[in-house]
N, CA, C and O atoms as a Maestro MAE file, in Angstrom:
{
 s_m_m2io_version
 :::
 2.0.0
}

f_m_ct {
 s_m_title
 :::
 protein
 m_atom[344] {
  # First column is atom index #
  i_m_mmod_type
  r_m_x_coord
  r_m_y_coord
  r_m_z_coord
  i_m_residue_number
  s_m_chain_name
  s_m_pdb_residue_name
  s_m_pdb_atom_name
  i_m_atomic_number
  :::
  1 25 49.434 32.007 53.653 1 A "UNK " " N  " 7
  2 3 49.202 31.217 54.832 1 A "UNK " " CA " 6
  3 2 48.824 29.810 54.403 1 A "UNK " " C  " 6
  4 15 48.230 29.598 53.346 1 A "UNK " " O  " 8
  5 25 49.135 28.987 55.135 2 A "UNK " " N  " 7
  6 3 49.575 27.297 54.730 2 A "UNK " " CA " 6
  7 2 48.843 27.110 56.132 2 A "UNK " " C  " 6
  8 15 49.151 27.736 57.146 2 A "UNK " " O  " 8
  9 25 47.499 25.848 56.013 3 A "UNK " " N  " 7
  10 3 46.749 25.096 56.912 3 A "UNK " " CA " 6
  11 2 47.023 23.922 56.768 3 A "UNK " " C  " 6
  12 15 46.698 23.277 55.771 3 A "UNK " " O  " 8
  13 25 47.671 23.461 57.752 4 A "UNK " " N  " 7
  14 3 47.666 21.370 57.115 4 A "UNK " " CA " 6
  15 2 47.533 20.831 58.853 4 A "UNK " " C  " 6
  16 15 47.852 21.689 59.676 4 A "UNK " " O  " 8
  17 25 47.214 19.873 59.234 5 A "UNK " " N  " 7
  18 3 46.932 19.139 60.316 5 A "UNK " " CA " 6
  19 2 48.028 18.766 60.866 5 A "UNK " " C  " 6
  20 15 47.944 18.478 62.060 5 A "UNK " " O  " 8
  21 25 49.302 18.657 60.239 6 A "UNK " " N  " 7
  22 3 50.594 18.500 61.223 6 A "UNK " " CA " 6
  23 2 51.912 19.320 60.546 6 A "UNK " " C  " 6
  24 15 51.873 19.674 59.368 6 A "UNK " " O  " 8
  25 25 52.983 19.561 61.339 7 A "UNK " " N  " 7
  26 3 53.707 20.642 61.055 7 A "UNK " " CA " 6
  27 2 54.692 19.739 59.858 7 A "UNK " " C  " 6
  28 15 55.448 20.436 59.182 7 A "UNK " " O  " 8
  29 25 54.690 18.314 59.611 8 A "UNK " " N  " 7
  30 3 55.294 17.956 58.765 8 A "UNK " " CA " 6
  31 2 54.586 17.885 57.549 8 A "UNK " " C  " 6
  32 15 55.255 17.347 56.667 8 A "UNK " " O  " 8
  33 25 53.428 18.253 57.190 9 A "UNK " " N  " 7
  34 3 52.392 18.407 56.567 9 A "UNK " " CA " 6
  35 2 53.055 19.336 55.761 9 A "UNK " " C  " 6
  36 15 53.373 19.219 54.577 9 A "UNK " " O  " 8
  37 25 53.312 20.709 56.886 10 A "UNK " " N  " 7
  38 3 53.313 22.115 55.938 10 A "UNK " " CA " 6
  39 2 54.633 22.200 55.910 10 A "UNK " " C  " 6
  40 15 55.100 23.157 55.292 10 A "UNK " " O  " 8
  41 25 55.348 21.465 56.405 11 A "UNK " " N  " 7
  42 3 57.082 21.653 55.862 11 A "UNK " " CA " 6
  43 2 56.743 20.779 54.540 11 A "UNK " " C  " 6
  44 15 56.872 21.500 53.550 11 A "UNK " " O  " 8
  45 25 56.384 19.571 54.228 12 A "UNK " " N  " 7
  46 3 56.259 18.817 53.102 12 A "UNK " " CA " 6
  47 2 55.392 20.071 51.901 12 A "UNK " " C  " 6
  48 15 56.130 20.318 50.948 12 A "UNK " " O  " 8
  49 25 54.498 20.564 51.864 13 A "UNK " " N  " 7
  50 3 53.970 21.414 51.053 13 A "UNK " " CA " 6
  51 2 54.485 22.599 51.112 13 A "UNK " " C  " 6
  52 15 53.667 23.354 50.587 13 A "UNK " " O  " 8
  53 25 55.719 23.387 51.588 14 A "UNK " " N  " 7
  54 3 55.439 24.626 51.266 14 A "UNK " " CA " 6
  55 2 56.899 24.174 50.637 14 A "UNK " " C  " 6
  56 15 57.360 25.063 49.921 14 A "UNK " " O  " 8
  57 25 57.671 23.085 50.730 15 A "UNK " " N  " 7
  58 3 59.347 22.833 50.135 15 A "UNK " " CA " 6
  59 2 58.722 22.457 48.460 15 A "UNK " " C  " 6
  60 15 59.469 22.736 47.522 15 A "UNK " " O  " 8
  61 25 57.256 21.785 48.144 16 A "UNK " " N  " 7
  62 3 57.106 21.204 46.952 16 A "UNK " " CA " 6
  63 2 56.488 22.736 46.382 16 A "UNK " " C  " 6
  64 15 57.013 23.096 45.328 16 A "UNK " " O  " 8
  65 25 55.565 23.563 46.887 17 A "UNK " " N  " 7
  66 3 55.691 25.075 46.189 17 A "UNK " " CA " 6
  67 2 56.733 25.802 45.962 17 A "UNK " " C  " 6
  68 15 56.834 26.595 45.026 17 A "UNK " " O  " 8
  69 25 57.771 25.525 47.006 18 A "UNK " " N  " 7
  70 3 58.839 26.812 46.362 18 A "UNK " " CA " 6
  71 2 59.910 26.402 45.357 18 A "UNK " " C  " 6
  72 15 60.621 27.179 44.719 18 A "UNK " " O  " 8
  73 25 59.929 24.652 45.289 19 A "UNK " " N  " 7
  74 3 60.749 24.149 44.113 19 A "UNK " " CA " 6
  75 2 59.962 24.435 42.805 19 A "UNK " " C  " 6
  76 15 60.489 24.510 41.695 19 A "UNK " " O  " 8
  77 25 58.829 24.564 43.029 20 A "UNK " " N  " 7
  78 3 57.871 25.199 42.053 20 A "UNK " " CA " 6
  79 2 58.028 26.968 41.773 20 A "UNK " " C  " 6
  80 15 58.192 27.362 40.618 20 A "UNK " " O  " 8
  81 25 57.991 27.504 42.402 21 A "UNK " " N  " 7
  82 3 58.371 29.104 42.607 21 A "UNK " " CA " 6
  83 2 59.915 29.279 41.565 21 A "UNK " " C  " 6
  84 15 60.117 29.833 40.485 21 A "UNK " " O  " 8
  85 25 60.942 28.383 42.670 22 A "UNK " " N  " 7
  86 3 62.306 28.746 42.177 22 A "UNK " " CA " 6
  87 2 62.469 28.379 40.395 22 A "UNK " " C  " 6
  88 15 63.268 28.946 39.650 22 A "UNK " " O  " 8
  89 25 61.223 26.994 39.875 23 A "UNK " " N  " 7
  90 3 61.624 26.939 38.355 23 A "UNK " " CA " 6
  91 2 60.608 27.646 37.964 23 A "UNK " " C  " 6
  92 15 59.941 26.686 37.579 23 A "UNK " " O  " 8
  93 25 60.096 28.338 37.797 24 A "UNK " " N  " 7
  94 3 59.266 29.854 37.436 24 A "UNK " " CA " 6
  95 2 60.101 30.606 37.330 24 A "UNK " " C  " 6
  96 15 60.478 30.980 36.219 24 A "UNK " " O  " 8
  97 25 60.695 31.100 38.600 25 A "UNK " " N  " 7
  98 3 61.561 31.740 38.771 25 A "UNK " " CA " 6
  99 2 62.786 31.574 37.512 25 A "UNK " " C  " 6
  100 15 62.725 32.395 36.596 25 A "UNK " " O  " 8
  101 25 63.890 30.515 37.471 26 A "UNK " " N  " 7
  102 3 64.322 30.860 36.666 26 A "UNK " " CA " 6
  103 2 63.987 30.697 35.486 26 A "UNK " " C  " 6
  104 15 64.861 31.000 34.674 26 A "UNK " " O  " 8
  105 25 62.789 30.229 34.970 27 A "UNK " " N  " 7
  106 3 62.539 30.395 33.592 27 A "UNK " " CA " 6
  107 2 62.363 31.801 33.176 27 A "UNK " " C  " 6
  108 15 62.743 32.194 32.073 27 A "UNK " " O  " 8
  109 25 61.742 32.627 34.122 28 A "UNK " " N  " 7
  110 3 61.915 34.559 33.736 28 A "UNK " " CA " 6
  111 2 62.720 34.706 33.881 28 A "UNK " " C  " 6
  112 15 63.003 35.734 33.266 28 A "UNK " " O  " 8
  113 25 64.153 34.069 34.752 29 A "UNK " " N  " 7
  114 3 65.263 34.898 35.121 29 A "UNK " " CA " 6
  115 2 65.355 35.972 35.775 29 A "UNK " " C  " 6
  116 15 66.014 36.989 35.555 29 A "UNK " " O  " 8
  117 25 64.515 35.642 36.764 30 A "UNK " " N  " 7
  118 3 64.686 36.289 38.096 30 A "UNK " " CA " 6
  119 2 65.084 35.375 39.323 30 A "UNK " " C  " 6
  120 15 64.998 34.166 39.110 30 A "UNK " " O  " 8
  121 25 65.334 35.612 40.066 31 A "UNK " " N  " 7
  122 3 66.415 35.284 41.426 31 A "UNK " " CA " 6
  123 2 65.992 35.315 42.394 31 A "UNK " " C  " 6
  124 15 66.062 36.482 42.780 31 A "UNK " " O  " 8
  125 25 65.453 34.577 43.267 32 A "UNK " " N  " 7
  126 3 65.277 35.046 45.293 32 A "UNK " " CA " 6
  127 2 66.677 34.464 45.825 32 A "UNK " " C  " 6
  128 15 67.457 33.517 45.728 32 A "UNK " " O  " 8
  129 25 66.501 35.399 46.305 33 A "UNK " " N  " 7
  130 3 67.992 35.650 47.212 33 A "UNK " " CA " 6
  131 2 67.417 34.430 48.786 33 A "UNK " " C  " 6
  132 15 66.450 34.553 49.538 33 A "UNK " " O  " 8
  133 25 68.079 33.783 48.763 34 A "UNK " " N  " 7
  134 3 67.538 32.894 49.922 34 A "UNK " " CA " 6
  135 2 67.877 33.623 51.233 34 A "UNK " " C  " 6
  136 15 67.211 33.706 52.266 34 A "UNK " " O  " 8
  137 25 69.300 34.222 50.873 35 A "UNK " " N  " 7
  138 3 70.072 35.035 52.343 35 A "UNK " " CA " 6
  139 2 68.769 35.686 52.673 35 A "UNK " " C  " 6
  140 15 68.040 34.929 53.314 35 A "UNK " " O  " 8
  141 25 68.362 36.616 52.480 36 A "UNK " " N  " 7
  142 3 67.304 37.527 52.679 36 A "UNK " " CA " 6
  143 2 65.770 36.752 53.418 36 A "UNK " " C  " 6
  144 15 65.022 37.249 54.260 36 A "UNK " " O  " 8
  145 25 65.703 35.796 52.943 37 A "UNK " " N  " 7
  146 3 64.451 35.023 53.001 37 A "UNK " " CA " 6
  147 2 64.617 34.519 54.641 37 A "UNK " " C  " 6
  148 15 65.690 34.296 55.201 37 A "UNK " " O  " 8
  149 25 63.167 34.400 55.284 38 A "UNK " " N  " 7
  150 3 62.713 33.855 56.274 38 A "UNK " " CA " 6
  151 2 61.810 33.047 56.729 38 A "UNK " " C  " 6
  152 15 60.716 33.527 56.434 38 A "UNK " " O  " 8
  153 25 61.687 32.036 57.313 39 A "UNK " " N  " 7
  154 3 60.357 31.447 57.735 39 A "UNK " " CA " 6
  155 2 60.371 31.347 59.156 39 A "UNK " " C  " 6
  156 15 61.230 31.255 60.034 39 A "UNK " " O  " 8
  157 25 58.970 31.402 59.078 40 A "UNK " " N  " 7
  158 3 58.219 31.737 60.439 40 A "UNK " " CA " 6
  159 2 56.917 30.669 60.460 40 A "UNK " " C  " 6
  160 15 56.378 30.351 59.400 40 A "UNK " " O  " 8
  161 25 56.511 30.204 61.605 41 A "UNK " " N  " 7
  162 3 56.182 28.735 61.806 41 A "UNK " " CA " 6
  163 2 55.091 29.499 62.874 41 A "UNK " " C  " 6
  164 15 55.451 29.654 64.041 41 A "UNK " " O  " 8
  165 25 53.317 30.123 62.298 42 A "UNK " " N  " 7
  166 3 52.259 30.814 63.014 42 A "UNK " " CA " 6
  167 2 51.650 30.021 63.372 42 A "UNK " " C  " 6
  168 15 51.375 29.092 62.613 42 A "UNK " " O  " 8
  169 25 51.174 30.050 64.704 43 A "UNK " " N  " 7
  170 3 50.120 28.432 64.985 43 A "UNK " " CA " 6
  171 2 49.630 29.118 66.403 43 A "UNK " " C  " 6
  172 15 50.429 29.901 66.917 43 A "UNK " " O  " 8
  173 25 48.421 28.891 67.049 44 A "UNK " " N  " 7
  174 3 47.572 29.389 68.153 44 A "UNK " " CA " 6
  175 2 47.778 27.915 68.893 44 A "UNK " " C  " 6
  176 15 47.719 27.912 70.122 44 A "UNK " " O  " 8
  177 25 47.977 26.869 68.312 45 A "UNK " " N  " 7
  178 3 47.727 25.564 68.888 45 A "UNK " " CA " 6
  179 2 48.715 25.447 70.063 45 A "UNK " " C  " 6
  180 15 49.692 26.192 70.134 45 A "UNK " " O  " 8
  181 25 48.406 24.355 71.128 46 A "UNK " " N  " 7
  182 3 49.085 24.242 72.258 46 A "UNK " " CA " 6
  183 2 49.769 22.752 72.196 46 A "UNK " " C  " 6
  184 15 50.440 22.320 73.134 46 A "UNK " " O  " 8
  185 25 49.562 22.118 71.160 47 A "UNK " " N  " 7
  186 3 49.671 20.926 71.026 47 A "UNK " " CA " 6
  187 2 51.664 20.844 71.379 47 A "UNK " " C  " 6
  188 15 52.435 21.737 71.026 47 A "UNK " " O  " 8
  189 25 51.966 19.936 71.906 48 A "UNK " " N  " 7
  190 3 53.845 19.493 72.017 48 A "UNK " " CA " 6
  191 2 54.108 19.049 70.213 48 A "UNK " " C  " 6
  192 15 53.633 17.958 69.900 48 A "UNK " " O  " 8
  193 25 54.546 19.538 69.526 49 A "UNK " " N  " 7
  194 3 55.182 18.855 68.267 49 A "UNK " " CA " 6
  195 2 56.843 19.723 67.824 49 A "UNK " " C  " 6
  196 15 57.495 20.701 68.192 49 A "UNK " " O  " 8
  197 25 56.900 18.953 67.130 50 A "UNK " " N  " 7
  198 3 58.383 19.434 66.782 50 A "UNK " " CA " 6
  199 2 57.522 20.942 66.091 50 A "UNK " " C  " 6
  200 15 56.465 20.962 65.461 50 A "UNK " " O  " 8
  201 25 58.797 22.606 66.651 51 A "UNK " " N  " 7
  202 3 58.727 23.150 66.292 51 A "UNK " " CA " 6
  203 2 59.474 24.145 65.419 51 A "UNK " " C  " 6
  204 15 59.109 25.305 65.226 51 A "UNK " " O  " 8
  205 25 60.882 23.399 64.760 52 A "UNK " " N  " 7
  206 3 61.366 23.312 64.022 52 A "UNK " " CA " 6
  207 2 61.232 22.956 62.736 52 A "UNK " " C  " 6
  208 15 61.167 21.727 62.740 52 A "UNK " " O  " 8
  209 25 61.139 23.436 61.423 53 A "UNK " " N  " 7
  210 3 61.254 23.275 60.164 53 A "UNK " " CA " 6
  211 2 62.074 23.432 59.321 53 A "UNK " " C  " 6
  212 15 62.486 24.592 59.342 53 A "UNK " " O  " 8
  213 25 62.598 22.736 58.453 54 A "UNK " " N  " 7
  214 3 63.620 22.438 57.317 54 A "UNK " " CA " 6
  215 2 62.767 22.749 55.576 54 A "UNK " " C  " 6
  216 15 62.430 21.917 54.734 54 A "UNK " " O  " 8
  217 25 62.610 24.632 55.551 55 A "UNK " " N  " 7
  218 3 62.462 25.009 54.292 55 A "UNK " " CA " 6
  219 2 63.416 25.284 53.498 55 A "UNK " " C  " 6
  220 15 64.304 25.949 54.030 55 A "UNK " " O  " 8
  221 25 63.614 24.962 52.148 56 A "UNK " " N  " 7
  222 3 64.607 25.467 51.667 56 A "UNK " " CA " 6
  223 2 64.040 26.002 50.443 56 A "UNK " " C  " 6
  224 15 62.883 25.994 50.022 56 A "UNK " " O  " 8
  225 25 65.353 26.568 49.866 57 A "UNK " " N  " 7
  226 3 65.051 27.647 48.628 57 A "UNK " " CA " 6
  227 2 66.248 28.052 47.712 57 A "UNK " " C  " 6
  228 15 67.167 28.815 48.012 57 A "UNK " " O  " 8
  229 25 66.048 27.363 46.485 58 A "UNK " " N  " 7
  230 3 67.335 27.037 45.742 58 A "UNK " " CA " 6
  231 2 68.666 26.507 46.557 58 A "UNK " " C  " 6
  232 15 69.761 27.019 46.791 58 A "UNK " " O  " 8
  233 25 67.868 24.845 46.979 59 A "UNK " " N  " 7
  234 3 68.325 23.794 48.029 59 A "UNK " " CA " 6
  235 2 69.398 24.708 48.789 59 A "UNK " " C  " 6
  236 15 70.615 24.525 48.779 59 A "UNK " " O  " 8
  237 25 68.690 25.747 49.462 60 A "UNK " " N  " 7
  238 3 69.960 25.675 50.408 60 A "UNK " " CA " 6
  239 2 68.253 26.672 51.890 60 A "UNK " " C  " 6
  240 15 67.289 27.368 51.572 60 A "UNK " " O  " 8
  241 25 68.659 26.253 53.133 61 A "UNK " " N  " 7
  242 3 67.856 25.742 53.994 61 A "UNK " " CA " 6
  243 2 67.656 27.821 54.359 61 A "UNK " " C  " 6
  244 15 68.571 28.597 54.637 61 A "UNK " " O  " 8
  245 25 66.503 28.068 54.239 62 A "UNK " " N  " 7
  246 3 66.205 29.121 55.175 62 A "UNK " " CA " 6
  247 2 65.525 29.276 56.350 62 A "UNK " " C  " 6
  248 15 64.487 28.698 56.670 62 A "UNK " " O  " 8
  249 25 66.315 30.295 57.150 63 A "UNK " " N  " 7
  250 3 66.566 30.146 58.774 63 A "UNK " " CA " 6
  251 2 64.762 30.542 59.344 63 A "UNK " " C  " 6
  252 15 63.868 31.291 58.948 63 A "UNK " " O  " 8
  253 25 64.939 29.535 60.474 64 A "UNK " " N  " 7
  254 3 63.817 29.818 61.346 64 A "UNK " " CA " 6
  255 2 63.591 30.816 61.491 64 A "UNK " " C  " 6
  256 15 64.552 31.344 60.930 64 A "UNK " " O  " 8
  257 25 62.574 32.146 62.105 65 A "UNK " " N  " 7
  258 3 62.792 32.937 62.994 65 A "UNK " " CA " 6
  259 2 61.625 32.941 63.947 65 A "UNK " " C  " 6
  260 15 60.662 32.343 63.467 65 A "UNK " " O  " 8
  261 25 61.439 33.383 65.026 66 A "UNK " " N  " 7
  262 3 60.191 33.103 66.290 66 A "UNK " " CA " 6
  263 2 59.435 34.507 66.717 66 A "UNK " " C  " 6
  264 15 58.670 34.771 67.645 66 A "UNK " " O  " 8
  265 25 60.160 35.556 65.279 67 A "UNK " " N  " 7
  266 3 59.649 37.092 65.856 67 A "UNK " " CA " 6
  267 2 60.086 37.500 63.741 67 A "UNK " " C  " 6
  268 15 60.849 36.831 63.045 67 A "UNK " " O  " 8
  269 25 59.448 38.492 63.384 68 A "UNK " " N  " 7
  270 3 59.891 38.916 61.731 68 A "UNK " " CA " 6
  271 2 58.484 40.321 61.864 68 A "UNK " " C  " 6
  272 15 57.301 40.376 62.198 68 A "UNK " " O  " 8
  273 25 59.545 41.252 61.369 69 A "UNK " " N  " 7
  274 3 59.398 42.548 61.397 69 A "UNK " " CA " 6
  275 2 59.056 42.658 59.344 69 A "UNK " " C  " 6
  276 15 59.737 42.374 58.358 69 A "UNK " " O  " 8
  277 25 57.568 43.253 59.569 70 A "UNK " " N  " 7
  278 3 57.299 43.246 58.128 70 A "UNK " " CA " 6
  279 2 56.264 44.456 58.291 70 A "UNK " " C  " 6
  280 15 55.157 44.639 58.797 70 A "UNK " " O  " 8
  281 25 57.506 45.387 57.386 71 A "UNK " " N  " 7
  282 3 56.153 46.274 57.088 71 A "UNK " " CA " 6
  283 2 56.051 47.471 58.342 71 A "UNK " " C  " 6
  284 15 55.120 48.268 58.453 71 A "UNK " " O  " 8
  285 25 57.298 47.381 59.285 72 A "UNK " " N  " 7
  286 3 57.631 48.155 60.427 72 A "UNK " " CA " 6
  287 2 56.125 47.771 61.773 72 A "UNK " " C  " 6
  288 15 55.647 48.433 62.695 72 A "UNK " " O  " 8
  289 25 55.801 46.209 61.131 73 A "UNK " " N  " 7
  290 3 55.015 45.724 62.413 73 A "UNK " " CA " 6
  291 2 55.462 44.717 62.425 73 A "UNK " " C  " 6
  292 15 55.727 44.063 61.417 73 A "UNK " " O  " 8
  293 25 55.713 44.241 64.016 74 A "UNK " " N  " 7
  294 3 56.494 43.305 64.689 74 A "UNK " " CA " 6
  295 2 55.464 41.649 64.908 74 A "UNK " " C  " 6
  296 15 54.577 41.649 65.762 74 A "UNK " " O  " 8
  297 25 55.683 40.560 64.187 75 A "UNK " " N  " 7
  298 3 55.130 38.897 63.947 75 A "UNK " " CA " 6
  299 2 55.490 38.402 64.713 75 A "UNK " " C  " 6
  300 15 56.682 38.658 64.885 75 A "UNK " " O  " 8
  301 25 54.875 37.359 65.762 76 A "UNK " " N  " 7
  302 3 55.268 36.832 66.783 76 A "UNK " " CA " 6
  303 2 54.718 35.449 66.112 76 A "UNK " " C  " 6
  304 15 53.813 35.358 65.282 76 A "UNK " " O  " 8
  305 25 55.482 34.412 66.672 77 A "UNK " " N  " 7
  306 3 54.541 32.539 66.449 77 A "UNK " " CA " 6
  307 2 52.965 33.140 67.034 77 A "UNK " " C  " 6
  308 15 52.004 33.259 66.274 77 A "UNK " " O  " 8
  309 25 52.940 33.309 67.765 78 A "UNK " " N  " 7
  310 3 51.476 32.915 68.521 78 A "UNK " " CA " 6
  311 2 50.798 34.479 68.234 78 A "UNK " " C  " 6
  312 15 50.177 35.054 69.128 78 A "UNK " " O  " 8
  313 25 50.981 35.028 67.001 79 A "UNK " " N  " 7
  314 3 50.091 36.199 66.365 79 A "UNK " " CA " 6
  315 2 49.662 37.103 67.242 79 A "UNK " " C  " 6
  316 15 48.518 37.548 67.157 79 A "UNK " " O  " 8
  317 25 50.307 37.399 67.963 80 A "UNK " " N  " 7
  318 3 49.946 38.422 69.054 80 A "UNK " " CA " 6
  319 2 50.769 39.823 68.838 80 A "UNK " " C  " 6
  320 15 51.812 39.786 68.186 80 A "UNK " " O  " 8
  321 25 50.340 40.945 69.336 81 A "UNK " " N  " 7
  322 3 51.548 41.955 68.623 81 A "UNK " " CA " 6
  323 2 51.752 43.038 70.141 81 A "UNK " " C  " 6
  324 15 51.686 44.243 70.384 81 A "UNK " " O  " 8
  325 25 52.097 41.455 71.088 82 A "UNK " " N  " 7
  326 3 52.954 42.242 72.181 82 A "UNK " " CA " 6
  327 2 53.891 43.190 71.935 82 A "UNK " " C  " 6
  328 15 53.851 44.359 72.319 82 A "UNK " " O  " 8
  329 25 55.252 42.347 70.890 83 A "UNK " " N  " 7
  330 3 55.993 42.797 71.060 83 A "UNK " " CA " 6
  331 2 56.786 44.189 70.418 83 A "UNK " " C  " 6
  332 15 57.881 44.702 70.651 83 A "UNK " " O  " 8
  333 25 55.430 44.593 69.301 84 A "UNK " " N  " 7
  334 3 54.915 45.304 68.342 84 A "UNK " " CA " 6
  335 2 54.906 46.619 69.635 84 A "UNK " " C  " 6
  336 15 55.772 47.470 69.839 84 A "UNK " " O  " 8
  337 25 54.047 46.471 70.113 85 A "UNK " " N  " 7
  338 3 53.182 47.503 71.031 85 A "UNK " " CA " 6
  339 2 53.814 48.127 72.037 85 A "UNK " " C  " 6
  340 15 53.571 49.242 72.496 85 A "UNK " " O  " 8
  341 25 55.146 46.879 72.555 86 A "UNK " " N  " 7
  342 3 56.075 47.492 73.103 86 A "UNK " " CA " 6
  343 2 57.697 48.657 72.401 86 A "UNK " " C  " 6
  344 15 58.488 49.160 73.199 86 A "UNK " " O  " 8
  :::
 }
 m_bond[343] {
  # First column is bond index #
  i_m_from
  i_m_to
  i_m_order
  :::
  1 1 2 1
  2 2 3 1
  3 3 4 2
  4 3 5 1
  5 5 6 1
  6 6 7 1
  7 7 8 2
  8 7 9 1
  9 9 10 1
  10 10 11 1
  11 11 12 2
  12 11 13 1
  13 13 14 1
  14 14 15 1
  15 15 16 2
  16 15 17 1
  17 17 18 1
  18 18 19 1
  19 19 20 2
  20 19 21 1
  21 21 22 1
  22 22 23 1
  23 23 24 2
  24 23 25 1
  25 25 26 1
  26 26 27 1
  27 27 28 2
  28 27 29 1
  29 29 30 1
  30 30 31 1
  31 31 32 2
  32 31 33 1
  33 33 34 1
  34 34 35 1
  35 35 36 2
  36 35 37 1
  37 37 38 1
  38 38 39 1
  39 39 40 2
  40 39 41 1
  41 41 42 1
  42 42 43 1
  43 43 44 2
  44 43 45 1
  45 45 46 1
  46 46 47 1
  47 47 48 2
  48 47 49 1
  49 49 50 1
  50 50 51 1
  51 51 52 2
  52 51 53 1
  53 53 54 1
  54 54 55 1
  55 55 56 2
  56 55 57 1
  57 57 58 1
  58 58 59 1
  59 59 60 2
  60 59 61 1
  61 61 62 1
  62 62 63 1
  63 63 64 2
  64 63 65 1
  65 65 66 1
  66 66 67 1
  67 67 68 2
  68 67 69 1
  69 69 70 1
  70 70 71 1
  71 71 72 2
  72 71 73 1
  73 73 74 1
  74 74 75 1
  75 75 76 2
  76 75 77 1
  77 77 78 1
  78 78 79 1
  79 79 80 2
  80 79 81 1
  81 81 82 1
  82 82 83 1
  83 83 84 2
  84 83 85 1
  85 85 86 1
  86 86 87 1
  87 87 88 2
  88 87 89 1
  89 89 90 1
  90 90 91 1
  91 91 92 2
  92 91 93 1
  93 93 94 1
  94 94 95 1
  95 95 96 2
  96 95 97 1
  97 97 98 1
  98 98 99 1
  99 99 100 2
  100 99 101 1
  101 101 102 1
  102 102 103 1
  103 103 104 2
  104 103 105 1
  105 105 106 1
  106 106 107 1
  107 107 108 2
  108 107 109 1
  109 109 110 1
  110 110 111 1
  111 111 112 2
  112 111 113 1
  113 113 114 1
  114 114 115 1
  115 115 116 2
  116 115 117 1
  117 117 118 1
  118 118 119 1
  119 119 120 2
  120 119 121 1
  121 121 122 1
  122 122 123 1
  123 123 124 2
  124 123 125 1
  125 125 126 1
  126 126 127 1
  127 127 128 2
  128 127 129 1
  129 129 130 1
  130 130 131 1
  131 131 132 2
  132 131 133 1
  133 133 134 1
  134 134 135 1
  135 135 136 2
  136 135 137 1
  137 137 138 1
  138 138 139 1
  139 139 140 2
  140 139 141 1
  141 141 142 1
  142 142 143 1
  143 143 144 2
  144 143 145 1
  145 145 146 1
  146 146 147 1
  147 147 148 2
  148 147 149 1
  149 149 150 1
  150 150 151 1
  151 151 152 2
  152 151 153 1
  153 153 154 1
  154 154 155 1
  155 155 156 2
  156 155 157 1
  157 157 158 1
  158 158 159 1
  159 159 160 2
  160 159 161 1
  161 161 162 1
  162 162 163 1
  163 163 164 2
  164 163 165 1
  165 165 166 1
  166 166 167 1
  167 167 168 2
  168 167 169 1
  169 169 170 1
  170 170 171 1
  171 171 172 2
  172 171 173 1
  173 173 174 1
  174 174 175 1
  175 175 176 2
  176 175 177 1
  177 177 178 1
  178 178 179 1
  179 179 180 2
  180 179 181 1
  181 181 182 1
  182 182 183 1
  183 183 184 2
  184 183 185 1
  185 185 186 1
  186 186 187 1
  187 187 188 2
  188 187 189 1
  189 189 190 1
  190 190 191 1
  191 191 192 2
  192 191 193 1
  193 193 194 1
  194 194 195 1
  195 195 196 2
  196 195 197 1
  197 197 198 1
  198 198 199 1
  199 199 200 2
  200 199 201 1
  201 201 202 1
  202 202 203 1
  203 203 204 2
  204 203 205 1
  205 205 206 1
  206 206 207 1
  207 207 208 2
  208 207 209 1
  209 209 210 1
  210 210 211 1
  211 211 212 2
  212 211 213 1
  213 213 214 1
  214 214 215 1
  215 215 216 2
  216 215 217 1
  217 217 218 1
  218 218 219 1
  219 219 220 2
  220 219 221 1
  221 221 222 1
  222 222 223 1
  223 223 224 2
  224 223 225 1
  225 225 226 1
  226 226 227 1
  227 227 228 2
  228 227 229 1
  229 229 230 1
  230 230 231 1
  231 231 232 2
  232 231 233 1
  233 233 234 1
  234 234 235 1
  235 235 236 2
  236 235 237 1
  237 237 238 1
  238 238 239 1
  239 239 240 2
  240 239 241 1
  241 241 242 1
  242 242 243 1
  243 243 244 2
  244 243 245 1
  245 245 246 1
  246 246 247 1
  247 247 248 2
  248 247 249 1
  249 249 250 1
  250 250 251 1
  251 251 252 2
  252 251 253 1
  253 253 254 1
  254 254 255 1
  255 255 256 2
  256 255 257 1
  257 257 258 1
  258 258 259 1
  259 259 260 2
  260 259 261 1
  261 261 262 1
  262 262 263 1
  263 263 264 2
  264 263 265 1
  265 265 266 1
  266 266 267 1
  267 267 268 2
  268 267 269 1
  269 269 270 1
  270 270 271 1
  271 271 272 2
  272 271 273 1
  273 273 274 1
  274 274 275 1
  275 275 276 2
  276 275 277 1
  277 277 278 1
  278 278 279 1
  279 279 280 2
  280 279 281 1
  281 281 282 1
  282 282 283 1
  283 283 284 2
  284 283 285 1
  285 285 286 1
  286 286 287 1
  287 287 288 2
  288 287 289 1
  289 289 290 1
  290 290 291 1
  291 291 292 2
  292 291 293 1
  293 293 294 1
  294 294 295 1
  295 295 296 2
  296 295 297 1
  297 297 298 1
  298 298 299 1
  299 299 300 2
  300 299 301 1
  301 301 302 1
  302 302 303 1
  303 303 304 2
  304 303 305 1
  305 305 306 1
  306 306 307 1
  307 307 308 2
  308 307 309 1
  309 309 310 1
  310 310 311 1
  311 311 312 2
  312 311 313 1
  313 313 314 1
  314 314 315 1
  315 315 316 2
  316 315 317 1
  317 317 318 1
  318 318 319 1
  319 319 320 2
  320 319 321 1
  321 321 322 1
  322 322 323 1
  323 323 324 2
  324 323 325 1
  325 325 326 1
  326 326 327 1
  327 327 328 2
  328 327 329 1
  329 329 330 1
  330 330 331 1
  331 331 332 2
  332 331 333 1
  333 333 334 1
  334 334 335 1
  335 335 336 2
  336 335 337 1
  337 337 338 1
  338 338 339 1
  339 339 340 2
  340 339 341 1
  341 341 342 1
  342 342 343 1
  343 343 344 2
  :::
 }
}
């Protein structure tokens, strides 16, 4: 979990960790599959800001999602597990 004061904040820090991740990564020679990969954008705040983000991962962009099933329990943006329960 990533705290920063604006959402360009934590798009700027979590793209400079995972270019960090991915050369780790291949210095063991291991691989993240970006296809597979997701981001999800958690926030309680009510504030209007752009809620779109541009992460990527071995420069190529992984997809938004506004709901991610982990663990056979259902992640909503606004951390609630309505849709879990239903």
């Amino acid at each position: 979990m990533i705290e920063a004061e604006s959402i360009g904040d934590v798009e700027n820090f979590v793209n400079i960790e995972l270019n960090k991740i991915a050369e780790w990564a291949v210095d063991n020679k291991i691989r993240f599959n970006e296809e597979k990969s997701k981001v999800m954008l958690m926030t309680r705040r009510k504030q209007k800001e752009q809620k779109e983000v541009a992460i990527y991962l071995n420069s190529k962009p992984i997809p938004q999602v506004h709901r991610l099933k982990y663990l056979s329990i259902i992640f909503n943006r606004k951390l609630t597990l309505k849709e879990h329960l239903n």
